[in-house]
DSSP file (Angstrom, degrees, kcal/mol; ACC not computed):
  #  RESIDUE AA STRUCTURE BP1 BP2  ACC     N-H-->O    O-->H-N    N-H-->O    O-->H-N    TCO  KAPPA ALPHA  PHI   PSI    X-CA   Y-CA   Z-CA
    1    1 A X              0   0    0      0, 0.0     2,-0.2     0, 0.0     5,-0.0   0.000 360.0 360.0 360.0 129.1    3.7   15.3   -3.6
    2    2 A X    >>  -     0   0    0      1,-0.1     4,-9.9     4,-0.0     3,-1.3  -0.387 360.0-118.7 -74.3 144.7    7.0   14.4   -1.9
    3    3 A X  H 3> S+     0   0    0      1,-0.3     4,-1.8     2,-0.2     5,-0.2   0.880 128.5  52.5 -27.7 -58.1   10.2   13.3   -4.8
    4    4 A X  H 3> S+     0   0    0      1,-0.2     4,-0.8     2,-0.2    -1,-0.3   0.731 113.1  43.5 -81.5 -22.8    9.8    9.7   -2.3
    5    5 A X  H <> S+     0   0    0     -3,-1.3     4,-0.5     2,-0.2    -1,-0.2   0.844 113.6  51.4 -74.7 -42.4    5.8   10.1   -3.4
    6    6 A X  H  X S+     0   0    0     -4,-9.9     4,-0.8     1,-0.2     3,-0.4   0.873 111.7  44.6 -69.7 -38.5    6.6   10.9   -7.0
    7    7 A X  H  X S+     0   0    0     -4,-1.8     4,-2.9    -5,-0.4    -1,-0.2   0.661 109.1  52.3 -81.4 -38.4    8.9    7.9   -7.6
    8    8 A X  H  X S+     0   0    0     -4,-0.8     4,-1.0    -5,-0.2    -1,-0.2   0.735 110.3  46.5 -84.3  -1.4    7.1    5.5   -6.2
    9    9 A X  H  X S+     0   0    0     -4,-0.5     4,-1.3    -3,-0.4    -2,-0.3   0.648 108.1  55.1-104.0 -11.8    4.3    6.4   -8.1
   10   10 A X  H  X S+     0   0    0     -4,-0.8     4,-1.7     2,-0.2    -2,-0.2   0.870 113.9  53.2 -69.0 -52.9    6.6    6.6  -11.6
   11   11 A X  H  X S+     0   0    0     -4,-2.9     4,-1.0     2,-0.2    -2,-0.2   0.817 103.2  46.3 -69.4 -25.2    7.4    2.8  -10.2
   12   12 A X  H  X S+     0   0    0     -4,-1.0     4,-2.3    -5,-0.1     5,-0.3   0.988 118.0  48.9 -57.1 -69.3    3.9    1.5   -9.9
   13   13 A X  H >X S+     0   0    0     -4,-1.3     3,-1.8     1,-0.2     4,-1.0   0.798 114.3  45.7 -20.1 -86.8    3.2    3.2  -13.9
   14   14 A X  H 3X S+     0   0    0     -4,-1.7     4,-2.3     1,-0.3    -1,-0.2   0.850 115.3  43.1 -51.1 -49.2    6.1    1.7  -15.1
   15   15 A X  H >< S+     0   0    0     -4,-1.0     3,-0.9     1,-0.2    -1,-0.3   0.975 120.1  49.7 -35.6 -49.1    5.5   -2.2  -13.4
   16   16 A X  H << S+     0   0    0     -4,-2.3    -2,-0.2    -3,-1.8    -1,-0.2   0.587 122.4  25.3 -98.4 -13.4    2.2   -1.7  -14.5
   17   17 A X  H 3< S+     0   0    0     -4,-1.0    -1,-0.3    -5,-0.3     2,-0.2   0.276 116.3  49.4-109.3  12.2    2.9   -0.6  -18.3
   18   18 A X  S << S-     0   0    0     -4,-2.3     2,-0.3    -3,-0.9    -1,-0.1  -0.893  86.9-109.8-165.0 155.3    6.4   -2.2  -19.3
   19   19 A X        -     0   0    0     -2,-0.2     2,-0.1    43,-0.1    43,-0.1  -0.658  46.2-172.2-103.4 145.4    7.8   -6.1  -18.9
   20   20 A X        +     0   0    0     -2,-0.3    43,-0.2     1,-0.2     3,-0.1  -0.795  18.1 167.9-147.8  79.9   10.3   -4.9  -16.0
   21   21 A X        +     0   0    0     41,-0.2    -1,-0.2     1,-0.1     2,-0.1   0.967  60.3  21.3 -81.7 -69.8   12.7   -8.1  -15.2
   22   22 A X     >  -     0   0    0      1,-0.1     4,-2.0    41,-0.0     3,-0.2  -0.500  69.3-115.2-145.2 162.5   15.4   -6.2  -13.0
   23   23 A X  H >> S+     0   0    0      1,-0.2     4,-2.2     2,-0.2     3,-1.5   0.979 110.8  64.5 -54.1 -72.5   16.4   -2.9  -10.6
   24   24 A X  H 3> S+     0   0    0      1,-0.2     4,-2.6     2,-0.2    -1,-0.2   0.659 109.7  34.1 -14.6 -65.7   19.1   -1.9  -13.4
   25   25 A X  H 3> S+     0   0    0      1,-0.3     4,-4.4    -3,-0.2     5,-0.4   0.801 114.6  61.5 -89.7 -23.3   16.5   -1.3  -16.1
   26   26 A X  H <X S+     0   0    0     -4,-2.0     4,-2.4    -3,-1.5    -1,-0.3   0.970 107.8  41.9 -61.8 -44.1   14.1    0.0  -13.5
   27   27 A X  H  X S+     0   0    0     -4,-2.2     4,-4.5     2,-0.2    -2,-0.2   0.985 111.6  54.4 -66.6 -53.2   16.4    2.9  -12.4
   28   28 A X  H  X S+     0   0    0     -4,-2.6     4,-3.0    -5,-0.3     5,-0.2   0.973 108.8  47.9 -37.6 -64.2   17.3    3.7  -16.0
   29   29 A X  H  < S+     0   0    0     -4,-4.4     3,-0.3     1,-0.2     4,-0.3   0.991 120.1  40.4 -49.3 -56.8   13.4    4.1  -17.0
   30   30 A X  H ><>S+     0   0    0     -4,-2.4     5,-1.5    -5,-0.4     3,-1.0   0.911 112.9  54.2 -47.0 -45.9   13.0    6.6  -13.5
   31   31 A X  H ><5S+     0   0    0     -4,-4.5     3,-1.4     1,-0.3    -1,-0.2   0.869 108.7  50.6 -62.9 -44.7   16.6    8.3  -14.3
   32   32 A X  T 3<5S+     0   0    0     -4,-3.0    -1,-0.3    -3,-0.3    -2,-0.2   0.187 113.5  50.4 -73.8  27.5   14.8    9.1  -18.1
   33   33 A X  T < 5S-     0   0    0     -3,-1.0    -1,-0.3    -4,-0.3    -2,-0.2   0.239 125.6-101.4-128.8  -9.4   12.0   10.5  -16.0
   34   34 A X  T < 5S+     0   0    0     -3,-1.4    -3,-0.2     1,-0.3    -4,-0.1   0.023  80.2 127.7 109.2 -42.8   13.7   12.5  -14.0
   35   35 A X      < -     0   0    0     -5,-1.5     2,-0.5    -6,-0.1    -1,-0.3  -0.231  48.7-144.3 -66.3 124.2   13.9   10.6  -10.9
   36   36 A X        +     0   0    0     -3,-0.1     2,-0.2    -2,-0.1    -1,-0.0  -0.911  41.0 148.5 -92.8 131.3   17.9   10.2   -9.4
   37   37 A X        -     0   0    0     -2,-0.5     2,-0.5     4,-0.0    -6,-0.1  -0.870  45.5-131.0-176.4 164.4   18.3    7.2   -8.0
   38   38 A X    >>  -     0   0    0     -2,-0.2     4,-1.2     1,-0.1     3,-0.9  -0.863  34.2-118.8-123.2 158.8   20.2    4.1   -7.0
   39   39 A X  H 3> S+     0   0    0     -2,-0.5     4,-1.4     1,-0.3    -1,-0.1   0.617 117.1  55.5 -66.5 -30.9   19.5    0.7   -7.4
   40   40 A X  H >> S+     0   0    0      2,-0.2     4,-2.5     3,-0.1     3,-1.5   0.997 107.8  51.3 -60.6 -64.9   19.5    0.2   -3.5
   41   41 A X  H X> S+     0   0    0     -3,-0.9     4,-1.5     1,-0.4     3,-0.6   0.814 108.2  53.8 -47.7 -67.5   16.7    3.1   -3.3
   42   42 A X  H 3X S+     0   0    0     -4,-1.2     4,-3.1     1,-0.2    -1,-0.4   0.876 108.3  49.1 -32.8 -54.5   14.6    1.1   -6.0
   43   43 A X  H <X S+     0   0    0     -3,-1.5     4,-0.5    -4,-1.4    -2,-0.2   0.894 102.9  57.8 -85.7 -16.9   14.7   -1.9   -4.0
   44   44 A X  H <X S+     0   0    0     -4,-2.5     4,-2.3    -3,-0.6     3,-0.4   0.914 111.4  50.3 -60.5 -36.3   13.6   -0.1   -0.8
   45   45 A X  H  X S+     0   0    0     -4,-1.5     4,-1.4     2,-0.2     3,-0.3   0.996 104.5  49.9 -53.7 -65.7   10.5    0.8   -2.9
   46   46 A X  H  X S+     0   0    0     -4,-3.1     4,-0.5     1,-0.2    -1,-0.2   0.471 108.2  50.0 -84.1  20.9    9.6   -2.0   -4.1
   47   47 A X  H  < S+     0   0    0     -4,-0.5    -1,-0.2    -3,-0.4    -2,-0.2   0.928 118.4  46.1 -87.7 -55.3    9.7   -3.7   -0.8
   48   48 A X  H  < S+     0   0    0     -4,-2.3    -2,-0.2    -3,-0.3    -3,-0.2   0.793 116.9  42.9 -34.7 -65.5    7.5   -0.4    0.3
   49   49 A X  H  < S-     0   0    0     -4,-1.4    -2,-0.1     1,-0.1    -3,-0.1   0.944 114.5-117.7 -66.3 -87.7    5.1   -0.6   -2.9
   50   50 A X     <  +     0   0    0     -4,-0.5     2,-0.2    19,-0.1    -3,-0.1   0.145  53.2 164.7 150.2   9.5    4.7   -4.4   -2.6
   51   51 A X        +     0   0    0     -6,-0.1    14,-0.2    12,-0.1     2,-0.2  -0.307   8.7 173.6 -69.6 132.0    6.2   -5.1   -5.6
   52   52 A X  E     -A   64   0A   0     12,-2.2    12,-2.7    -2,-0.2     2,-0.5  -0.597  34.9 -97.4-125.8 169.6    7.4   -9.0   -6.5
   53   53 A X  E     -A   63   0A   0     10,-0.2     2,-0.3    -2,-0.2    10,-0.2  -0.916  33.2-162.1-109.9 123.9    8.8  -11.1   -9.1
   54   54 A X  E     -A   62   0A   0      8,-1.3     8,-5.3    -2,-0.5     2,-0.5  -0.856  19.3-135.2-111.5 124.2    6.3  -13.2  -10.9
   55   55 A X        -     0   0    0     -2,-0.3     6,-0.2     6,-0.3     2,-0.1  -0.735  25.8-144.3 -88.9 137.8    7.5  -15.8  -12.8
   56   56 A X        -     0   0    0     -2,-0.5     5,-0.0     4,-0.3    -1,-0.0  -0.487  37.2 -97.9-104.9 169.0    5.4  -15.6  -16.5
   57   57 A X  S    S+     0   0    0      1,-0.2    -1,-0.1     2,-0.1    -2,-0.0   0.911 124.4  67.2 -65.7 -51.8    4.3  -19.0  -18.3
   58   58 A X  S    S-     0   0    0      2,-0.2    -1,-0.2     1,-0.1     3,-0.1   0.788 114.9-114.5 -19.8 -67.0    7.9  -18.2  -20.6
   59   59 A X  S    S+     0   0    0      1,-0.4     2,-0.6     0, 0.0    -2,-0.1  -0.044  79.6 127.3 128.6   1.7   10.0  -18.8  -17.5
   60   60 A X        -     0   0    0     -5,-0.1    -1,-0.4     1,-0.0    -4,-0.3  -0.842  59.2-130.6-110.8 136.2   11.1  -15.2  -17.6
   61   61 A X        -     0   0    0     -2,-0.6     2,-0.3    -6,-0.2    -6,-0.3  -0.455  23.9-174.1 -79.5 142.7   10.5  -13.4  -14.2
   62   62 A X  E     -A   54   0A   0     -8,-5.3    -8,-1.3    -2,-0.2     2,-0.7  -0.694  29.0-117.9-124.1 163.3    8.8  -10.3  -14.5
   63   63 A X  E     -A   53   0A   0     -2,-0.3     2,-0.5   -10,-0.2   -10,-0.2  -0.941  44.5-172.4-119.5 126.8    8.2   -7.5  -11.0
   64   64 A X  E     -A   52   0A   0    -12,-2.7   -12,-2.2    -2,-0.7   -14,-0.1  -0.928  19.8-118.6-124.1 123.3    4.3   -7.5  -10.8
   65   65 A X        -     0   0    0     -2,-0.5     2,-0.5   -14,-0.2     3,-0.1   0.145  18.0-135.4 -39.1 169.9    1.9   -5.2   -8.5
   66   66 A X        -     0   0    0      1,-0.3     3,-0.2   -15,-0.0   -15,-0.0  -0.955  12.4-140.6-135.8 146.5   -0.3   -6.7   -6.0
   67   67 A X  S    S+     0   0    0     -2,-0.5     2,-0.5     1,-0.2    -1,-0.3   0.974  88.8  25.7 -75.8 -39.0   -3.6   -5.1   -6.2
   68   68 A X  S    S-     0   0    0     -3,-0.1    -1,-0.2   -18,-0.0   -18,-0.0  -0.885  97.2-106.2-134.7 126.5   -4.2   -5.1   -2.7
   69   69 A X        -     0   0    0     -2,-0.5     2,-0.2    -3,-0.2   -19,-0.1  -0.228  28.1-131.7 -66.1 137.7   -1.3   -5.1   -0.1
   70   70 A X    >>  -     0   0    0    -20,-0.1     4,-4.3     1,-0.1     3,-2.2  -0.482  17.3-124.5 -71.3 119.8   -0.8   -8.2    1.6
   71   71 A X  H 3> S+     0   0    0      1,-0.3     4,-2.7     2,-0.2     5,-0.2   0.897 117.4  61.9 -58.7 -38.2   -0.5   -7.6    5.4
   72   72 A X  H 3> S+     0   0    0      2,-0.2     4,-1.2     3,-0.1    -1,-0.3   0.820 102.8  48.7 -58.8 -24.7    2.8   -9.5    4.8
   73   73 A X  H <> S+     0   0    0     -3,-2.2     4,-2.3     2,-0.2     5,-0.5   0.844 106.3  54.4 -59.2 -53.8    3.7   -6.7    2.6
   74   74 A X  H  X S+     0   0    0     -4,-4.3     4,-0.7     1,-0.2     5,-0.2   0.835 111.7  52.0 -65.9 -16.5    2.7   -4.1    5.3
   75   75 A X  H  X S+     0   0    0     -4,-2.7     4,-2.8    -5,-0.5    -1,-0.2   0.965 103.6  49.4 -70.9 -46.1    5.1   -6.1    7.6
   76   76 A X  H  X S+     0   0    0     -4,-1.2     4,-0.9    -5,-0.2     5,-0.3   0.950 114.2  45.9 -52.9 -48.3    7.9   -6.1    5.8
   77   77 A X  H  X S+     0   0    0     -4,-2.3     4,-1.8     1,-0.3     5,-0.7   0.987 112.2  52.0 -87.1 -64.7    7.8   -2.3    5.1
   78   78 A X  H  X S+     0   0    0     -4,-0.7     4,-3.3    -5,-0.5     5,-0.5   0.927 109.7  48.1 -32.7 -61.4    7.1   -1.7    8.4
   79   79 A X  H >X S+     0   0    0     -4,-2.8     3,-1.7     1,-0.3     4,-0.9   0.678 119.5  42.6 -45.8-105.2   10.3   -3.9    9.7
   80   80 A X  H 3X S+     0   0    0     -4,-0.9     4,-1.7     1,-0.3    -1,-0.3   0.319 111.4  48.2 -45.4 -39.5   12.2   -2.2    7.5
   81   81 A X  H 3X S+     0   0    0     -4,-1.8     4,-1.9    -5,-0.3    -1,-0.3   0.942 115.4  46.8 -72.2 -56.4   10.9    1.3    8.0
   82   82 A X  H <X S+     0   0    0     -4,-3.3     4,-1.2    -3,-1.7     3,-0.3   0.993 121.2  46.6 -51.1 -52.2   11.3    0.8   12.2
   83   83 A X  H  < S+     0   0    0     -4,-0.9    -2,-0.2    -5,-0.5    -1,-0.2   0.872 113.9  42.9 -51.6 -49.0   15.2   -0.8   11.1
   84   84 A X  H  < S+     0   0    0     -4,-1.7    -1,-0.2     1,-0.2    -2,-0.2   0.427 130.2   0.2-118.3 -23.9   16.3    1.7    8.9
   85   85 A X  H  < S+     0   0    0     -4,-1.9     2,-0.4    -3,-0.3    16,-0.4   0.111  78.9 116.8-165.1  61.1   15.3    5.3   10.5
   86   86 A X     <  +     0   0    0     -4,-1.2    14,-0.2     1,-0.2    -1,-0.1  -0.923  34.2 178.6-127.6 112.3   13.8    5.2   13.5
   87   87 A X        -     0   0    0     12,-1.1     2,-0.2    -2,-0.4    -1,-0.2   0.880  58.0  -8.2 -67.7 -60.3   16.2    6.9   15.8
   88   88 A X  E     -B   99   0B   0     11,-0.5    11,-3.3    -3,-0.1     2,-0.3  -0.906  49.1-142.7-136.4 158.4   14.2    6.8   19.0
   89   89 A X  E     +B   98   0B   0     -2,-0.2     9,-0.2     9,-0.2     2,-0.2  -0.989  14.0 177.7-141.8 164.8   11.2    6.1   20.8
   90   90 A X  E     -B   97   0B   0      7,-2.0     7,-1.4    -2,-0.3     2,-0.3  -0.618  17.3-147.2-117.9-179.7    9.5    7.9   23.7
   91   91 A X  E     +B   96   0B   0      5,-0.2     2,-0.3    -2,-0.2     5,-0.2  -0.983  18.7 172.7-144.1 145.6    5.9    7.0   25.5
   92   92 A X  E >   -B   95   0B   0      3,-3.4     3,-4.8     1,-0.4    -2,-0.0  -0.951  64.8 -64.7-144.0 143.7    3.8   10.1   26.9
   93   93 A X  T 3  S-     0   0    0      1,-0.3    -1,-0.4    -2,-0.3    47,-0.4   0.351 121.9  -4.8   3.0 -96.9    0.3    8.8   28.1
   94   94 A X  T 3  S+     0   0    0     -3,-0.1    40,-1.2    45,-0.1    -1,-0.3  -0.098 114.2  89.4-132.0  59.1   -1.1    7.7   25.1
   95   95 A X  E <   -BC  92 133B   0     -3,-4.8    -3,-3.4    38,-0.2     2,-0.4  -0.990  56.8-149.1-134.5 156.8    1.0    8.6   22.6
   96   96 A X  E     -BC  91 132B   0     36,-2.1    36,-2.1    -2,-0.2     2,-0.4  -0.932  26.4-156.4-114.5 137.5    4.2    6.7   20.9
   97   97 A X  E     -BC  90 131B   0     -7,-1.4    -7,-2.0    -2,-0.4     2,-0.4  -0.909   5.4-162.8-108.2 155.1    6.7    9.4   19.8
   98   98 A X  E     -BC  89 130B   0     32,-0.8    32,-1.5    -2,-0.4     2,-0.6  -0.973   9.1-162.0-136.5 126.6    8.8    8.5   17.3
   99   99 A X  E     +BC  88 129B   0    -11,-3.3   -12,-1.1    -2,-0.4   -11,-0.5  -0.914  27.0 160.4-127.2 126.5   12.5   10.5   16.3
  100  100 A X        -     0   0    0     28,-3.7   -14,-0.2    -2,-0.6     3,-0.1  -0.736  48.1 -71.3-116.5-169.1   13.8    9.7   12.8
  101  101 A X  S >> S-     0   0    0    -16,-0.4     3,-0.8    -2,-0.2     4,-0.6  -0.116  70.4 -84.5 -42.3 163.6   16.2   11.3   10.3
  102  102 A X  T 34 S+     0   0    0      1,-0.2    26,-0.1     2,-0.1    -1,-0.1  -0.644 118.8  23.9 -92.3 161.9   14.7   14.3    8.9
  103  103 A X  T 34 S+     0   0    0     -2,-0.5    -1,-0.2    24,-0.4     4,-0.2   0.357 108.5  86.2  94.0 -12.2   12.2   13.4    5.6
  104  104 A X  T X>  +     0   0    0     -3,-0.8     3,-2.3    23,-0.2     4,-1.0   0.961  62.7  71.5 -96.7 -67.7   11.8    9.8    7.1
  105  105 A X  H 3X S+     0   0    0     -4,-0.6     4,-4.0    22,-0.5    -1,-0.2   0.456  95.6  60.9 -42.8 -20.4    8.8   10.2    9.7
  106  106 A X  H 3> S+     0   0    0     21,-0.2     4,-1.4     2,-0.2    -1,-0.3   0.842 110.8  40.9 -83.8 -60.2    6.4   10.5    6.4
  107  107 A X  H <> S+     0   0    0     -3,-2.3     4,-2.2     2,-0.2    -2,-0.2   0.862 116.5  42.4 -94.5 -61.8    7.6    7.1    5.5
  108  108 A X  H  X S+     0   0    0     -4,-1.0     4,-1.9     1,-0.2    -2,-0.2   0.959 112.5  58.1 -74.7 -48.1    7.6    5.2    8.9
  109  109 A X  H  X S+     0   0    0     -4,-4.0     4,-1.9     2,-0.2    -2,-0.2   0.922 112.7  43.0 -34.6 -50.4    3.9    7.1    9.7
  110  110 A X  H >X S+     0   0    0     -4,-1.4     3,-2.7     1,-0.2     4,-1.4   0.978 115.4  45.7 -48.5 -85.6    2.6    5.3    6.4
  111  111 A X  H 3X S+     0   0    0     -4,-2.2     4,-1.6     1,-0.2    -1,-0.2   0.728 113.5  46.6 -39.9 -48.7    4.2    2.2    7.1
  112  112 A X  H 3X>S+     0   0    0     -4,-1.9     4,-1.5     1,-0.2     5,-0.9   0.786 114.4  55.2 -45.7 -42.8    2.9    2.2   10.9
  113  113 A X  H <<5S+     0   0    0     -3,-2.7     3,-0.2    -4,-1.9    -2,-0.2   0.995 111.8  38.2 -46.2 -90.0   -0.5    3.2    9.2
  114  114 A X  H  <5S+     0   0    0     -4,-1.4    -2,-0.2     1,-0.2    -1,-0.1   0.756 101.9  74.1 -32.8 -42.6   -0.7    0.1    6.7
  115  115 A X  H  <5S-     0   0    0     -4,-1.6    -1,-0.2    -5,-0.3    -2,-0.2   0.988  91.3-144.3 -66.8 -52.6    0.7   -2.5    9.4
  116  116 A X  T  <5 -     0   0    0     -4,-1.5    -3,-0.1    -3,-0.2    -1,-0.1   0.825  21.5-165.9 100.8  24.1   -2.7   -2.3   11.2
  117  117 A X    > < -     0   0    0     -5,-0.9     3,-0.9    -4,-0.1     2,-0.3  -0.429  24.8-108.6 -63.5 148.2   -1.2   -2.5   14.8
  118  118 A X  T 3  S+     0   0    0      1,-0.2    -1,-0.1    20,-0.0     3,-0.1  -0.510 103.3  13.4 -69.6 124.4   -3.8   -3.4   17.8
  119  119 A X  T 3  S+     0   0    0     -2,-0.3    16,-0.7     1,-0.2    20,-0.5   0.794  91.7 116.5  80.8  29.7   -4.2   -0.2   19.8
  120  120 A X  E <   -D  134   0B   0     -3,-0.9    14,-0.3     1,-0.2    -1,-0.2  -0.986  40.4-175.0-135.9 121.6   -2.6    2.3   17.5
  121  121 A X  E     -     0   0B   0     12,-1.3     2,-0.2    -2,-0.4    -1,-0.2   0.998  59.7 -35.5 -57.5 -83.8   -5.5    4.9   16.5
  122  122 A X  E     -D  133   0B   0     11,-0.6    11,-2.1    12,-0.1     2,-0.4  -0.764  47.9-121.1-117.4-174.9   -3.4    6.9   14.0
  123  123 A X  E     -D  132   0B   0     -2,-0.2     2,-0.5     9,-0.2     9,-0.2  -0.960  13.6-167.8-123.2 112.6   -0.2    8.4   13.0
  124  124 A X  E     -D  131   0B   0      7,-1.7     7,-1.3    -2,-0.4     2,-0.1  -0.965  17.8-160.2 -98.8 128.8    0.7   12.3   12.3
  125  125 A X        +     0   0    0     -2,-0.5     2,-0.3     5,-0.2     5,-0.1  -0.334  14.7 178.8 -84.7 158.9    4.0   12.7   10.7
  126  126 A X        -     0   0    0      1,-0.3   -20,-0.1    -2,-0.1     5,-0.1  -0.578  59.0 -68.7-146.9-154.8    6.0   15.9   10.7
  127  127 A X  S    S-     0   0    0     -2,-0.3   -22,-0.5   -22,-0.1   -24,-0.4   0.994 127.4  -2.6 -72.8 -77.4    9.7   16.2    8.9
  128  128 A X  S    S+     0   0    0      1,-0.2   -28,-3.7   -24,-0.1     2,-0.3   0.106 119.3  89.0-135.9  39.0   11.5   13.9   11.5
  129  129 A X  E     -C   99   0B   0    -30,-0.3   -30,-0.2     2,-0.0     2,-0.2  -0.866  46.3-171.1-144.6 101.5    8.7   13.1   14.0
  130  130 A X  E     -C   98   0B   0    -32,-1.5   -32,-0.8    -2,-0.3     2,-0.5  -0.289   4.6-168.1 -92.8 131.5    6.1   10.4   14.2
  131  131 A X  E     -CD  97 124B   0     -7,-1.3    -7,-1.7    -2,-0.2     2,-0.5  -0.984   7.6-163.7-127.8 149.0    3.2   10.6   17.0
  132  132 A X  E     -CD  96 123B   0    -36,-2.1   -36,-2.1    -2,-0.5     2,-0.4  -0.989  11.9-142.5-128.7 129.2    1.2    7.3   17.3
  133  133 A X  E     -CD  95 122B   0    -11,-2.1   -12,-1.3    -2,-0.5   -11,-0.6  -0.926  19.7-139.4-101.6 128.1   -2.2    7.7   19.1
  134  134 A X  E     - D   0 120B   0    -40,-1.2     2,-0.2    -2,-0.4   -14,-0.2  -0.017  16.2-125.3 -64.3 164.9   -3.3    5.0   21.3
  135  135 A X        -     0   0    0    -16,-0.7     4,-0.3    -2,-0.1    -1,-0.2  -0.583  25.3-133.0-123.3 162.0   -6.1    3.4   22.1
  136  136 A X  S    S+     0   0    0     -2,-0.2    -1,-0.1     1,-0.1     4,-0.1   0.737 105.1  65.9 -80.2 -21.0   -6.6    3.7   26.3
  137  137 A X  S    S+     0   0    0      2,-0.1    -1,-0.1    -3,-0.0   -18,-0.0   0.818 120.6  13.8 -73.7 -26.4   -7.3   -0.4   26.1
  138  138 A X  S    S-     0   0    0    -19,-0.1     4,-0.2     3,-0.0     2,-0.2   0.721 104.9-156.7-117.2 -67.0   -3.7   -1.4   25.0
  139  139 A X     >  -     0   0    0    -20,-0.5     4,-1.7    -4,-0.3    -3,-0.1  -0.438  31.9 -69.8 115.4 153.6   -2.2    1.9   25.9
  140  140 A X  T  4 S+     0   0    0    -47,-0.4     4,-0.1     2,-0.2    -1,-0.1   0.752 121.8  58.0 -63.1 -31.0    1.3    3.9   24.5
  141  141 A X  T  > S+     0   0    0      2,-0.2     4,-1.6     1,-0.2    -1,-0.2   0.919 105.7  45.8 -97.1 -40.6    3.7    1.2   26.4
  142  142 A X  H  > S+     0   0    0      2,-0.2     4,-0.6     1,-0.2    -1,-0.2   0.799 110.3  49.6 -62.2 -20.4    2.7   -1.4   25.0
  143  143 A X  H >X S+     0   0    0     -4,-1.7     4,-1.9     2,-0.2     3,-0.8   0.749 118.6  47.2 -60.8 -32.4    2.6    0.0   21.3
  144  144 A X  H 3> S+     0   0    0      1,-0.3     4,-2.2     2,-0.2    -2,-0.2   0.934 103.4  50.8 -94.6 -21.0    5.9    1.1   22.0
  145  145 A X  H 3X S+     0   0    0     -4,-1.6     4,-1.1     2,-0.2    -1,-0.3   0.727 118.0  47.0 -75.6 -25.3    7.2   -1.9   23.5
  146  146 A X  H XX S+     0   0    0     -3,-0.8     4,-1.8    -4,-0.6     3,-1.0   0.969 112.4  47.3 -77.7 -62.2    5.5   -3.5   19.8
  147  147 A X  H >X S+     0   0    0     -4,-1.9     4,-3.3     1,-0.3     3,-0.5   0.912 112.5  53.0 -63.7 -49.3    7.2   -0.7   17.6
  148  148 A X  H 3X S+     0   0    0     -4,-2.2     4,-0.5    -5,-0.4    -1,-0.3   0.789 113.2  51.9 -71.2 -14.3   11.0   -1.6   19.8
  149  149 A X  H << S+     0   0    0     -4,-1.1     4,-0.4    -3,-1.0    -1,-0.2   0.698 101.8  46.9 -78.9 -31.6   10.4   -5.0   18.9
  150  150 A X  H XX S+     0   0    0     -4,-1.8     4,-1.5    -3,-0.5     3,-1.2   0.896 112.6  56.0 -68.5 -52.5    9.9   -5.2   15.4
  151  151 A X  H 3< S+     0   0    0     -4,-3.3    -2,-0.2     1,-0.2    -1,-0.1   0.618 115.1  33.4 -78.4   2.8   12.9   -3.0   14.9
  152  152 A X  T 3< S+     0   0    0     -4,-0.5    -1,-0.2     2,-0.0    -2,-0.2   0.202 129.4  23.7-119.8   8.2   15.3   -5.1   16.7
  153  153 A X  T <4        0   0    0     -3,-1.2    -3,-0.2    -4,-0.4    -2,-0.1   0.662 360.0 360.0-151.0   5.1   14.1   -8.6   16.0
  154  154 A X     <        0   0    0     -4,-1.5   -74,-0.1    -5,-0.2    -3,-0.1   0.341 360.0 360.0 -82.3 360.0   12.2   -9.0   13.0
């Protein structure tokens, strides 16, 4: 399990066993866990995990799971994922290639995975290289025209 695998799955535990109001106290719990991390990193997760703030009966807001991600969840983390390290993209017949940082493609395959685009088969990830298989009905230029659009206007 990748460190990015392990931590988000130490943040699902924690939501899902401890009243968790804010990033601060989230990072603290991960940091006594092992986990390095910064308060930015946490909140990229829990846009990734789907995690939200639930307001409780009390009035104090609490960050709550959703059991089953919300296709609006799988957008967001897509948008973000396409914004945030997807370097380039290429089209070869009916494939989308995809250039990130290295450690990233893992992360942007997933998200691409979840989002549930029309005419994208699967995704194989490598260290900083996504391939998206196509469907022949939509075809590689139009996924990729999809993929350049989400990351520049969503």
């Amino acid at each position: 399990m990748t460190g990015t695998a392990a931590r988000r799955r130490a943040i699902r535990r924690l939501i899902r066993s401890r009243a968790i109001d804010n990033q601060s106290s989230l990072v603290e719990l991960l940091e006594t866990e092992g986990h390095v991390v910064t308060q930015a990193t946490v909140s990229r997760d829990l846009d990734v995990i789907g995690a939200t703030k639930v307001r409780r009966k009390d009035g104090v807001y609490l960050y709550q799971l959703a059991e089953q991600p919300t296709k609006d969840v799988a957008d967001r983390a897509l948008t973000r994922a396409m914004k945030d390290f997807v370097v380039s993209i290429a089209v070869s017949i009916n494939l989308v290639v995809l250039r990130t940082p290295p450690g990233a493609a893992n992360l942007v395959g997933g998200a691409i995975d979840h989002a549930g685009i029309d005419g994208v088969l699967g995704t194989v990830a490598g260290d900083d290289t996504v391939m998206v298989i196509c469907t022949e009905q939509r075809g590689a230029k139009a996924v990729a025209r999809e993929l350049e659009q989400i990351g520049t206007t969503r």
